[in-house]
Backbone as ProteinMPNN parsed JSONL, in Angstrom:
{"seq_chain_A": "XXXXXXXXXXXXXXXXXXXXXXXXXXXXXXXXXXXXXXXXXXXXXXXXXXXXXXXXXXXXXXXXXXXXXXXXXXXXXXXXX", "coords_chain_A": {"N_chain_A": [[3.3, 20.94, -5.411], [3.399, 17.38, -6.408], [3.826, 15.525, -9.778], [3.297, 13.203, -8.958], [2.009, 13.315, -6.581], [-0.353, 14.329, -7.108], [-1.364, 13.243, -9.006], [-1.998, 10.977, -7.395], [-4.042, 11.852, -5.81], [-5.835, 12.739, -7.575], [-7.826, 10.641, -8.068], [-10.056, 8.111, -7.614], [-11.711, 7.813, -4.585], [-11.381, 4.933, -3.616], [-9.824, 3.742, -4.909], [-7.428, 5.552, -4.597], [-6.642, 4.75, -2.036], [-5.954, 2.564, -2.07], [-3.818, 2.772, -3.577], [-2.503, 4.338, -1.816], [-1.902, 2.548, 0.604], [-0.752, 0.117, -0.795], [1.954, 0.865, -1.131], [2.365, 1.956, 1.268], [2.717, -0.21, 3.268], [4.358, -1.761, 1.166], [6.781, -0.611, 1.01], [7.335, -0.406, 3.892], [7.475, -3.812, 4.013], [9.356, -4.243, 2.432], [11.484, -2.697, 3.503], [11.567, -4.304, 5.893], [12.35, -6.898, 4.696], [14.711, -6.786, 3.268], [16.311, -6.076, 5.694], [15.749, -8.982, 7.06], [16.961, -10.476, 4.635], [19.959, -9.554, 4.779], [20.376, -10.227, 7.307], [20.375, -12.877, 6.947], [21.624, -14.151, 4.544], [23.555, -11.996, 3.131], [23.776, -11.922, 0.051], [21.94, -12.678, -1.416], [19.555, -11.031, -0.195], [18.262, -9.405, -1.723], [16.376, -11.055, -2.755], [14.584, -11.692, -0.88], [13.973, -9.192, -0.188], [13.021, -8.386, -2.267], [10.565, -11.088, -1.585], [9.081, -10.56, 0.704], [8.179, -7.471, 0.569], [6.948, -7.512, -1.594], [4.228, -9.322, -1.257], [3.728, -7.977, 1.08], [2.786, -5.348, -0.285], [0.375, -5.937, -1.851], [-1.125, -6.817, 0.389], [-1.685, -4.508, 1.478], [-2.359, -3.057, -0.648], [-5.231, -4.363, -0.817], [-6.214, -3.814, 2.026], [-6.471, -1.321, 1.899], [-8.022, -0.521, -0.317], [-10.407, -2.025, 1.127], [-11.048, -0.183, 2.846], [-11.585, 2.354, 1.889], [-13.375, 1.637, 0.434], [-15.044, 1.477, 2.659], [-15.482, 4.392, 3.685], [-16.559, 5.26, 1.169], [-18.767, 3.891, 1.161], [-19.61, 5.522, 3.441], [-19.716, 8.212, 2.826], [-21.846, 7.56, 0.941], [-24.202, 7.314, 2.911], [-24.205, 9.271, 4.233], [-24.76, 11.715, 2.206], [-27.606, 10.428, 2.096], [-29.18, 11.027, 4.328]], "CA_chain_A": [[2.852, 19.565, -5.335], [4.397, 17.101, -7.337], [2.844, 14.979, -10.101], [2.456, 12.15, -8.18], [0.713, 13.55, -5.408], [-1.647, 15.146, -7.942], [-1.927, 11.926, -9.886], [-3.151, 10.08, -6.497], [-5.211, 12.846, -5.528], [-7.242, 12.983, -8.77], [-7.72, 9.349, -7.901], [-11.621, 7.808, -6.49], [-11.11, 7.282, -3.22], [-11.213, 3.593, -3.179], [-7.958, 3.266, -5.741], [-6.529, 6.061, -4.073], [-6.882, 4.217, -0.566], [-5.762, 1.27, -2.466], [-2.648, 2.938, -4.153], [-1.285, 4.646, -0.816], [-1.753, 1.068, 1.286], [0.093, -1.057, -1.189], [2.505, 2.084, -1.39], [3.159, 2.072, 2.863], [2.901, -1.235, 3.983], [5.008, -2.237, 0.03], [7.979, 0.073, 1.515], [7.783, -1.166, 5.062], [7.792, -4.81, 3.943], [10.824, -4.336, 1.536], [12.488, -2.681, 4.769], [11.488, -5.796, 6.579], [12.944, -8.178, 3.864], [16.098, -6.305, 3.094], [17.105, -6.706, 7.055], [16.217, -10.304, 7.326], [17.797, -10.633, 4.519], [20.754, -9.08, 5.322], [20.783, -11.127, 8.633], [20.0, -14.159, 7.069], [22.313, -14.027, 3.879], [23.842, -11.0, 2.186], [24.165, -12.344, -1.148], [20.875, -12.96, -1.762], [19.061, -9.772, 0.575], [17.271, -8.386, -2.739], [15.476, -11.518, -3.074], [14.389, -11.471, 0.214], [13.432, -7.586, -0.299], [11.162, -8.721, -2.799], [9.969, -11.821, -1.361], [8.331, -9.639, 1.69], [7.538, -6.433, 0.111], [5.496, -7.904, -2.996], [3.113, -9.824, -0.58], [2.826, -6.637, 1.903], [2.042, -4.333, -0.668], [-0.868, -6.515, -2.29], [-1.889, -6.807, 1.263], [-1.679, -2.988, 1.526], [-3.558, -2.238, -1.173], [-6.232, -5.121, -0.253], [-6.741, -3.374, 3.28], [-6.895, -0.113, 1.023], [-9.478, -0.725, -0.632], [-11.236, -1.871, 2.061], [-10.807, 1.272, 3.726], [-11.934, 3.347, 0.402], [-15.057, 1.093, 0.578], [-15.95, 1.594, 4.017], [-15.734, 5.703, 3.257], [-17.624, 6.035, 0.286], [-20.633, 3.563, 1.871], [-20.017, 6.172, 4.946], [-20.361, 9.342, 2.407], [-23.426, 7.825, 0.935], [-25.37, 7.365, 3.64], [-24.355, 10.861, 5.002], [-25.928, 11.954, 1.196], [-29.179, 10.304, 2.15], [-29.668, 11.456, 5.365]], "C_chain_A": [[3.41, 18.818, -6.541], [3.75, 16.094, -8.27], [2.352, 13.678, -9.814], [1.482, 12.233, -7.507], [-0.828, 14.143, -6.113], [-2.052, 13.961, -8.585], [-3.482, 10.986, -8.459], [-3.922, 10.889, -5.426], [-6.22, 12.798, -6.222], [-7.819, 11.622, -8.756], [-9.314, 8.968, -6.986], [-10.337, 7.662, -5.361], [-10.915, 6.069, -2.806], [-9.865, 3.427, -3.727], [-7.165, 4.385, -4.884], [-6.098, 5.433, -2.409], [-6.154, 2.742, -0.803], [-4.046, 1.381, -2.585], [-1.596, 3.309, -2.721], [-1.25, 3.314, 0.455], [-0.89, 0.596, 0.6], [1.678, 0.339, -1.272], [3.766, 1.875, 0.076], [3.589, 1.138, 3.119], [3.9, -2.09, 2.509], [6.433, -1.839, 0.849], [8.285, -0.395, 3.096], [8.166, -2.529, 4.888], [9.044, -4.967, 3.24], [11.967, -4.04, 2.369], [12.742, -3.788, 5.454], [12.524, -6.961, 6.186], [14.506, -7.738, 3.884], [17.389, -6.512, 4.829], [17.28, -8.086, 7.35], [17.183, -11.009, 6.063], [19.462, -10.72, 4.065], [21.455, -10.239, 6.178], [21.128, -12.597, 7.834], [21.413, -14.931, 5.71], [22.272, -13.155, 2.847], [23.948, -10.765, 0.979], [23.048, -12.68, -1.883], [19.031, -12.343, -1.007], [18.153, -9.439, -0.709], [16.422, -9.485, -3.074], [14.305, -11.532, -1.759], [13.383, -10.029, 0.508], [12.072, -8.061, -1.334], [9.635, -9.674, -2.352], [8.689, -11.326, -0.105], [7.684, -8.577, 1.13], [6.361, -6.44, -0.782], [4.147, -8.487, -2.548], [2.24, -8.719, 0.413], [2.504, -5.66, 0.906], [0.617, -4.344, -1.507], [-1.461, -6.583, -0.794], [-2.542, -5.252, 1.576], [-2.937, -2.565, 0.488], [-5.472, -3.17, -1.369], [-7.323, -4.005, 0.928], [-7.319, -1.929, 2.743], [-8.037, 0.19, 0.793], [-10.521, -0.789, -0.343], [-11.669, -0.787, 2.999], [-11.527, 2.093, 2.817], [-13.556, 2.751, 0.303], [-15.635, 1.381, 1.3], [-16.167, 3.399, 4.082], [-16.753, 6.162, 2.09], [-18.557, 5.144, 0.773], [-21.081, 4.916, 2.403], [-20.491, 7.771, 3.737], [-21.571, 8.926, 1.424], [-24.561, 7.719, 1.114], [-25.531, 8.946, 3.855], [-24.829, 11.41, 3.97], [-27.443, 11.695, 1.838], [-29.689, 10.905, 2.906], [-29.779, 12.678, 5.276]], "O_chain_A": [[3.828, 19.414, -7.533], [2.865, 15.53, -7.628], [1.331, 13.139, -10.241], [0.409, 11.63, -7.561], [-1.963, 14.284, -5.656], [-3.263, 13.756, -8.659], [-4.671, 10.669, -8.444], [-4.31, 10.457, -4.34], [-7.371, 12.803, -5.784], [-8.495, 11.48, -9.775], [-9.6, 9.489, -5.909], [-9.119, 7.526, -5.245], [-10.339, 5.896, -1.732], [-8.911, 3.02, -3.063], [-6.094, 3.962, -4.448], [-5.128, 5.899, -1.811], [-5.861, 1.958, 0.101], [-3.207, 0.637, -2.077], [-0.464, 2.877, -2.499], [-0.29, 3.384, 1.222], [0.147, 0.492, 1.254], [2.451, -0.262, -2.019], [4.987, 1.744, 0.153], [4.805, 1.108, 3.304], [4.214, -3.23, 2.852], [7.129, -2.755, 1.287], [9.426, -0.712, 3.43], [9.199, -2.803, 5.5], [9.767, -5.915, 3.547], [13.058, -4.607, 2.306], [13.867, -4.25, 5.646], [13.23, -7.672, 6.902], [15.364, -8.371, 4.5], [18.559, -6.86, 4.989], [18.338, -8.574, 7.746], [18.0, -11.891, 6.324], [20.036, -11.537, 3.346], [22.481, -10.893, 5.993], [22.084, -13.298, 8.165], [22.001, -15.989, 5.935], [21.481, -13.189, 1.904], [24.186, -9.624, 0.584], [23.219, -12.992, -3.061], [17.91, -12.833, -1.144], [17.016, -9.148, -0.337], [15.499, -9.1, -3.792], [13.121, -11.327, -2.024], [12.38, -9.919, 1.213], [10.845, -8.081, -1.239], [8.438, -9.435, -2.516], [7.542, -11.772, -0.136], [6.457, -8.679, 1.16], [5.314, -5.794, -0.813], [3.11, -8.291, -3.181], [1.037, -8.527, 0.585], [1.683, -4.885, 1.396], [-0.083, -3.374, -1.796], [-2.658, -6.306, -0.87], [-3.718, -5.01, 1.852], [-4.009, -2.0, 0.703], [-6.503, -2.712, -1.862], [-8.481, -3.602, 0.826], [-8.41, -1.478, 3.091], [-8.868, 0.886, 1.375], [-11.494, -0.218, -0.835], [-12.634, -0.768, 3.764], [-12.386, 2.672, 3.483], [-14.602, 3.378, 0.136], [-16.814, 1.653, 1.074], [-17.222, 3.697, 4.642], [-17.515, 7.129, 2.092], [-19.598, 5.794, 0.88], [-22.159, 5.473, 2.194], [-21.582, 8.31, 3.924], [-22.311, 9.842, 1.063], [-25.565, 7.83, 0.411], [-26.53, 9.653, 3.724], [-25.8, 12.019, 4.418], [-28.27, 12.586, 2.03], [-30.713, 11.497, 2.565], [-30.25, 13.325, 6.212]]}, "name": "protein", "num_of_chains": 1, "seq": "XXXXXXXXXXXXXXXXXXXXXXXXXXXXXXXXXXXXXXXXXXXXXXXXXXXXXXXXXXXXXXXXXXXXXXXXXXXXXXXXX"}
């Protein structure tokens, strides 16, 4: 295992839920950007890469979070009960 994966392992579960969202949807949006623009103009593609990716991966680790929240509520009800 490598020390990343150990880093965002040792990680709560809300930041870790946080870190691999802005992480997926960061790397898909930079794919996104880098094609349009590509398409749109080649000469200026890496701004483009950022201009997409930097917004999806704050969204990413938004939805994250939210996700990391809605798990630890869910493990501590399943505690109470």
């Amino acid at each position: 295992m490598s020390d990343v994966q150990r880093a965002i392992r040792d990680l709560p579960v809300v930041a870790r839920l946080a870190v691999v969202g802005a992480l997926v949807l960061g790397a898909a949006g930079a794919a996104v950007g880098l094609v349009l623009g590509l398409l749109a103009n080649p000469s200026t593609a890496w701004a483009a890469t950022v201009e997409v990716g930097l917004p999806a991966a704050v969204l990413g680790a938004v939805l994250g979070a939210l996700a990391g929240t809605a798990v630890r509520l869910r493990q501590r009800d399943a505690r109470r009960s």
